[in-house]
N, C-alpha and C positions, 0 to 999 in steps of 0.2 A: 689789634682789632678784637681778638680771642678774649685778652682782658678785660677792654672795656665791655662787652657782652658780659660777660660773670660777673662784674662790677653792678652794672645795671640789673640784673638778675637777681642778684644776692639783695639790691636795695628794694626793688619791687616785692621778694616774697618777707622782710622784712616790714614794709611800709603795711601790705599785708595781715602782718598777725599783730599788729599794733592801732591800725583805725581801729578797731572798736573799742579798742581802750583808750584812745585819743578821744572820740566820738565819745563815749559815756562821760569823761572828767570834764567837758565841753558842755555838756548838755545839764541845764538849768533849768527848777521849775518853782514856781512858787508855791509850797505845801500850803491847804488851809486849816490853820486848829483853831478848832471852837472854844472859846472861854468864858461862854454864858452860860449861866444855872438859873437863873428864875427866869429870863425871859421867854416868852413865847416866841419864837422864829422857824424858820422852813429852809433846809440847808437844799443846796444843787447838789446834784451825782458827781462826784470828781474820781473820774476810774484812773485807775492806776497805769503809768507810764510804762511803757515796753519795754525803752530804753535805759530808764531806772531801775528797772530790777530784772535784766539780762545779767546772766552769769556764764559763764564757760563751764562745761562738763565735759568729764573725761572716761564717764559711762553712759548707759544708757538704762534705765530703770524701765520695770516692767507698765509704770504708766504710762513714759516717754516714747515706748518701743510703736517704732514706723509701720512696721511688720504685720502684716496678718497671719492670723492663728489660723494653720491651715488642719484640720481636725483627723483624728487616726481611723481610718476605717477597717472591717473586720479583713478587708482584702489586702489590706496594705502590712497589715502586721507579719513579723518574721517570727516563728520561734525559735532563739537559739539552742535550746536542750533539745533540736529535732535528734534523731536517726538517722544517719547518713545509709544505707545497706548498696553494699556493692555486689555483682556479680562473681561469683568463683566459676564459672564455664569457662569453659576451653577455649570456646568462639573468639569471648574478646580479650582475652590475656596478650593477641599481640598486640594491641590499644594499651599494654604497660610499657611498652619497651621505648625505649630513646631508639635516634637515630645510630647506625655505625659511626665508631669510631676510630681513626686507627693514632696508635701510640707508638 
């Protein structure tokens, strides 16, 4: 039973990454080119197929990008060249020690 599941599984995410390429070599249109020069005629709008010029990408380019630009405000910026200054007082040096240990 374990088998057949994995079997099935393995066909599904196969079947999967292959329609759309089953799907584009399937799908047919009839391009129209013009090969008149003198005469006068009035062509119709033929927009361009989705499915004809789908490509697969394996990045994502800054026109492509889903994302909003979320913008840097003067409160959000960090500087790392700060100043760290720690306290040398007495008060809080036991705030350095670790717990006992025994060895």
């Amino acid at each position: 039973m374990l088998k057949l599941f994995r079997n099935s599984i393995s066909i599904l995410m196969i079947g999967t990454l292959f329609l759309p390429s089953i799907v584009k070599l399937e799908h047919h249109h009839d391009h129209f080119v013009c090969n008149a020069k003198t005469e006068k005629h009035v062509h119709d709008y033929h927009e361009k197929c989705q499915v004809c010029s789908f490509e697969f990408s394996f990045f994502l380019t800054e026109e492509n990008s889903l994302l909003p630009e979320k913008p840097i405000t003067q409160s959000a910026f960090i500087n790392p060249f700060g100043i760290n200054t720690f306290s040398n007082s007495f008060a809080y040096s036991f705030q350095l020690r670790g717990p006992p240990v025994s060895i």
